[in-house]
VOPAGU-2260 file (C-alpha; in pm, 1 decimal, decimal comma):
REM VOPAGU-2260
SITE   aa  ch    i         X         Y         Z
SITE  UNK   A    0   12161,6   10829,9    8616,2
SITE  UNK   A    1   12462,9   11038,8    8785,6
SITE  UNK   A    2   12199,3   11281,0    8935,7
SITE  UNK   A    3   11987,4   11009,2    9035,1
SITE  UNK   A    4   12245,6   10893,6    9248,4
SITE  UNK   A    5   12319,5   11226,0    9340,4
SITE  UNK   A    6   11997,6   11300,5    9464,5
SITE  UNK   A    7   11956,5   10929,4    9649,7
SITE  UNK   A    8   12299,0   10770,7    9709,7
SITE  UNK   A    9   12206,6   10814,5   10068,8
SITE  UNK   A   10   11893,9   10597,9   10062,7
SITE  UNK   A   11   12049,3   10322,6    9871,9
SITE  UNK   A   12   12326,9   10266,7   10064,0
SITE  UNK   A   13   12120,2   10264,3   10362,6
SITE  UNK   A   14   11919,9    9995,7   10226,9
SITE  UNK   A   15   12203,8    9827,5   10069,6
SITE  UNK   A   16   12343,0    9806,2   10425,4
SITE  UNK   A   17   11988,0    9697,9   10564,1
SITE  UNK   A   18   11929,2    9419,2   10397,0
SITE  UNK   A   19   12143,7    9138,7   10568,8
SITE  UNK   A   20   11967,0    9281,9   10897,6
SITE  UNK   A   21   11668,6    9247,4   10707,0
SITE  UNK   A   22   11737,6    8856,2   10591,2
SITE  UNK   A   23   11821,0    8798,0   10940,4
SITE  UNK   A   24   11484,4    8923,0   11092,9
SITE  UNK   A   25   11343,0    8767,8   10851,5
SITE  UNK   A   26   11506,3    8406,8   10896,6
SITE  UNK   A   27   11431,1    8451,9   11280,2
SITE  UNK   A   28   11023,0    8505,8   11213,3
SITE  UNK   A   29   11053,1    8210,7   10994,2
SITE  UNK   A   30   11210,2    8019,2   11288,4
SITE  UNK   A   31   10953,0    8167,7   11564,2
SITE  UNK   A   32   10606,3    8134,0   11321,7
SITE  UNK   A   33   10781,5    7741,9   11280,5
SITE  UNK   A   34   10874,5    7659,3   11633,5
SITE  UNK   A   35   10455,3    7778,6   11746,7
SITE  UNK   A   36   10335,4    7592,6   11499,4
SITE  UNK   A   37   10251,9    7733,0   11174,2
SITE  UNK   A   38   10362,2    7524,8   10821,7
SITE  UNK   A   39   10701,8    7551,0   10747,9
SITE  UNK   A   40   10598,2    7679,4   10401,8
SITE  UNK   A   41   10353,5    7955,0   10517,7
SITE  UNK   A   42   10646,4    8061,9   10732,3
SITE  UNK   A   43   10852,2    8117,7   10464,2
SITE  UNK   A   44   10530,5    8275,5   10265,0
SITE  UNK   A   45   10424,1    8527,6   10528,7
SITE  UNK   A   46   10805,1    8631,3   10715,6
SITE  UNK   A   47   10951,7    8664,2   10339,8
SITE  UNK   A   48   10607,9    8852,7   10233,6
SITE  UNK   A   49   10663,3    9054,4   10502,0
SITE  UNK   A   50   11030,9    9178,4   10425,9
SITE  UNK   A   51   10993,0    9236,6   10095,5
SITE  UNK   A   52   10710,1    9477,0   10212,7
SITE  UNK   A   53   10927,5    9678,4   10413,5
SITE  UNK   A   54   11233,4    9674,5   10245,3
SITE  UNK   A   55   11121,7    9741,7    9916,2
SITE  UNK   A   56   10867,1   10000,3   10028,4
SITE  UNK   A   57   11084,1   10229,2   10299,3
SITE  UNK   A   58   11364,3   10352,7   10109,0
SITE  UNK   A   59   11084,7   10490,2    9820,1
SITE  UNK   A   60   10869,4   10654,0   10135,1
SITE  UNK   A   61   11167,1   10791,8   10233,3
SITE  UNK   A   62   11278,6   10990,6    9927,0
SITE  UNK   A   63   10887,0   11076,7    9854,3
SITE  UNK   A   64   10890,7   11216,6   10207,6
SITE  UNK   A   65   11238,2   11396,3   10136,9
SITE  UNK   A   66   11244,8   11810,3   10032,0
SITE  UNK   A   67   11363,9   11879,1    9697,6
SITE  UNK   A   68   11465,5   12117,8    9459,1
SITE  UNK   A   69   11164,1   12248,8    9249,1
SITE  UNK   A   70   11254,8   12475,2    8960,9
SITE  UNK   A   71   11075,1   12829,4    9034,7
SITE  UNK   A   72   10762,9   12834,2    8848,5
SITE  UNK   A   73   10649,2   12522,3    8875,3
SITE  UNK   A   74   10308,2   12382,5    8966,9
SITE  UNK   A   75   10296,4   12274,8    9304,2
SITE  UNK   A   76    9937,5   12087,1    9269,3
SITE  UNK   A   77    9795,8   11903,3    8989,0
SITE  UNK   A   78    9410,3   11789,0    9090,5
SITE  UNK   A   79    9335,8   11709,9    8722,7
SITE  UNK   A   80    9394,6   11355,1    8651,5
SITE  UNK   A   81    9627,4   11304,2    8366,9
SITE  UNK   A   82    9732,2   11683,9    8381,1
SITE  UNK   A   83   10062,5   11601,3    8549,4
SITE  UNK   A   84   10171,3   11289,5    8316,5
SITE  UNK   A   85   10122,4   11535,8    8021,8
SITE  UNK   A   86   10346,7   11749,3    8105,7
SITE  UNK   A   87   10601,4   11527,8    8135,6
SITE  UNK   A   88   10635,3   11452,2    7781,0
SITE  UNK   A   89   10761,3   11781,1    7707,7
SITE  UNK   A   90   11088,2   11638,8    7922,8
SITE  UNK   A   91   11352,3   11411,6    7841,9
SITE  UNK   A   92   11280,5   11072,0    7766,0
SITE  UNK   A   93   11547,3   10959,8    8081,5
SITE  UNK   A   94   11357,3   11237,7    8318,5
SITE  UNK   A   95   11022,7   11084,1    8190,8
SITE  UNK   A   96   11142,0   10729,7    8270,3
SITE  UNK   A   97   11298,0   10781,0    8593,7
SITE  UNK   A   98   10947,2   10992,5    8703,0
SITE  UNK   A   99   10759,3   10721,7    8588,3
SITE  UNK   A  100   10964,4   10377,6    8716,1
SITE  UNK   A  101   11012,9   10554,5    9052,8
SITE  UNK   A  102   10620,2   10619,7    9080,4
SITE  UNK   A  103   10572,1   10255,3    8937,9
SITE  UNK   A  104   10776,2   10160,5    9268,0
SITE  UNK   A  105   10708,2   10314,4    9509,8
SITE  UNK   A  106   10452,1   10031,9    9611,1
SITE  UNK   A  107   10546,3    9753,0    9447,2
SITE  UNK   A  108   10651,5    9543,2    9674,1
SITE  UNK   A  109   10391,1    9644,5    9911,8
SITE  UNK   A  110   10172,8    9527,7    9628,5
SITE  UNK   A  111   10408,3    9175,2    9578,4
SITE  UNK   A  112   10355,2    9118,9    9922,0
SITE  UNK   A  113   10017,3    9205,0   10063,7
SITE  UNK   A  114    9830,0    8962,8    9875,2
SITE  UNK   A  115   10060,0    8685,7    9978,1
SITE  UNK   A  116   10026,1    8763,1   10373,7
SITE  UNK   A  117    9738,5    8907,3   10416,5
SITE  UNK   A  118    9406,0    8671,3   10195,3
SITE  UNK   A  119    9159,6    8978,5   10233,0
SITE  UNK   A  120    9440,0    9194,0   10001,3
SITE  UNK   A  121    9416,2    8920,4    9719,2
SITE  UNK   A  122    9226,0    9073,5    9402,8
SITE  UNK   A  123    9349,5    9354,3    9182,1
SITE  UNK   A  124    9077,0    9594,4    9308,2
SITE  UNK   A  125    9190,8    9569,9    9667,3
SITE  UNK   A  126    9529,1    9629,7    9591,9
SITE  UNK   A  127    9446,2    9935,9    9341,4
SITE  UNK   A  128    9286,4   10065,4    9646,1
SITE  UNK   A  129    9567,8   10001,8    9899,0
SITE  UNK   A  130    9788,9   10149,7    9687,0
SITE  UNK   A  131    9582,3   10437,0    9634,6
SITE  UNK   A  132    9519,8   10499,2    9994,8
SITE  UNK   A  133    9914,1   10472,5   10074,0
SITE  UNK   A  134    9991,9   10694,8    9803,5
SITE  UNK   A  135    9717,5   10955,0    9931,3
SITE  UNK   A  136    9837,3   10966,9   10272,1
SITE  UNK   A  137   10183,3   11045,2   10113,5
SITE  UNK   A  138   10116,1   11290,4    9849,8
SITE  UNK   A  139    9889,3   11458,3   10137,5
SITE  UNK   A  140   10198,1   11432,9   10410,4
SITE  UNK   A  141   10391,0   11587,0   10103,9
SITE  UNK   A  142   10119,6   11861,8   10070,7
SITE  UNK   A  143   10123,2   11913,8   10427,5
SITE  UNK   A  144   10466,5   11877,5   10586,8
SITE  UNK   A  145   10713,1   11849,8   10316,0
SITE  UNK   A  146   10876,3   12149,1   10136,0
SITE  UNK   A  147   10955,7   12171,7    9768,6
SITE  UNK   A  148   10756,6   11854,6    9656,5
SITE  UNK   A  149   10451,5   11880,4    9395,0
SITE  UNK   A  150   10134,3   11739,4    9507,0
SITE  UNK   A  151    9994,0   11503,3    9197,2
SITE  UNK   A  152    9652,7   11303,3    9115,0
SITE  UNK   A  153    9878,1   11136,0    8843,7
SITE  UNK   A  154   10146,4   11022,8    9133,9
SITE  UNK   A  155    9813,6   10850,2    9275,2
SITE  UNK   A  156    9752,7   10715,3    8994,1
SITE  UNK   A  157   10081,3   10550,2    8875,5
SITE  UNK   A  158   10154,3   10434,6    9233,5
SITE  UNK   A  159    9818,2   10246,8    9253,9
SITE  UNK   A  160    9899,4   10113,3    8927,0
SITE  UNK   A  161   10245,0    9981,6    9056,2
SITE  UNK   A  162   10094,4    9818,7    9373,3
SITE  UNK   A  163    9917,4    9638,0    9141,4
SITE  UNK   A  164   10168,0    9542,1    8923,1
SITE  UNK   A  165   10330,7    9403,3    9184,4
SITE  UNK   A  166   10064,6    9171,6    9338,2
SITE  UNK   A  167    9986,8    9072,1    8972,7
SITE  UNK   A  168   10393,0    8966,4    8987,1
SITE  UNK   A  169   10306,9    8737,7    9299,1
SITE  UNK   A  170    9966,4    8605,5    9209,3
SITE  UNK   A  171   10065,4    8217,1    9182,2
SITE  UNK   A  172   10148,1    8273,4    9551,6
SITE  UNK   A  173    9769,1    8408,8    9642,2
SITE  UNK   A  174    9601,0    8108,2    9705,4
SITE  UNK   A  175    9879,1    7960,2    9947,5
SITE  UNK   A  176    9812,1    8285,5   10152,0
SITE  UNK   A  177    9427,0    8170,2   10250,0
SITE  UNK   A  178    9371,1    8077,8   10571,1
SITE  UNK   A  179    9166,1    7767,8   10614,6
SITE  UNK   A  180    8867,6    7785,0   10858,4
C-alpha cells in the first residue's frame, strides 16, 4: 500500500480536496433542474448521477493517462485476450490485487451512474460496451501519447467488466431514470 500511495498521493488528495466543490455543484444542479421544473427526486437522481460520474471516474483517467516506471523488458502490448491477466499470477498476490481493483475501477462509477441519468445506458450490454469504448480510447491515448504505460486487451476487458459492475450496483435506480413520453 506505501507505494501505492507513493505512486498516487497526488491524485487522491486532489480529489479528496475536490469533493466539497463537487457536493456543492452538485447541490446547485439539484437546485437549478428543481427551480425549471423537473421532479425534485429526478433532480437528485440525475445531478447526484452525474457527480459520482465525474468524481469517481477523473482521478482513475488521470493516473491511467500518467507515465510510469516500466521495468526494462517488459511487454509493452498484449493483443491476446487473457495473455496479460496470466502473467500476472506469477506476481504478488497484493501487486495482483491492486492491478486488478484499480482496472475494476476505473469505470465504475461511470458505470453506477450512466444507467441512472441517461435510460438508453440501462442494460448490462450497453454498459459492457461503454465501458469498453472508454477504456479503448484510453489504452489507445496510452499507446499513442503516453510514455512507459503497457497497452492491454485484458485492461479492456476488466474495465468493461467494472463499468458493469457498477451499473449492476445501481440497478434499483434504472427504472426511475426513464423518461416518460
Amino acid at each position: 500500500m506505501a507505494q501505492v500511495w507513493e505512486l498516487w498521493h497526488t491524485v487522491w488528495i486532489t480529489t479528496a480536496a475536490l469533493v466539497p466543490l463537487a457536493l456543492l455543484v452538485v447541490a446547485g444542479m439539484i437546485r437549478h433542474r428543481s427551480r425549471a421544473g423537473m421532479s425534485r427526486a429526478r433532480a437528485w437522481r440525475w445531478s447526484l448521477a452525474e457527480g459520482v460520474m465525474v468524481l469517481g471516474t477523473l482521478p482513475w483517467v488521470w493516473m491511467t493517462l500518467s507515465p510510469q516506471q516500466v521495468p526494462p523488458g517488459t511487454t509493452m502490448v498484449y493483443l491476446v485476450p487473457l495473455s496479460d491477466l496470466g502473467s500476472y499470477f506469477s506476481r504478488p498476490l497484493p501487486w495482483v490485487i491492486a492491478q486488478v481493483g484499480g482496472n475494476l475501477l476505473v469505470f465504475f462509477a461511470l458505470g453506477a451512474g450512466a444507467p441512472v441519468r441517461f435510460a438508453a445506458l440501462a442494460s448490462p450490454a450497453r454498459l459492457l460496451l461503454l465501458g469498453a469504448a472508454c477504456s479503448l480510447a484510453i489504452e489507445v491515448t496510452q499507446l499513442l501519447f503516453v510514455t512507459d504505460r503497457v497497452f492491454s486487451v485484458d485492461d479492456v476487458l476488466v474495465n468493461a467488466i467494472g463499468c458493469l459492475l457498477g451499473g449492476l450496483a445501481t440497478r434499483p435506480w434504472w427504472s426511475r431514470a426513464r423518461v416518460s413520453p
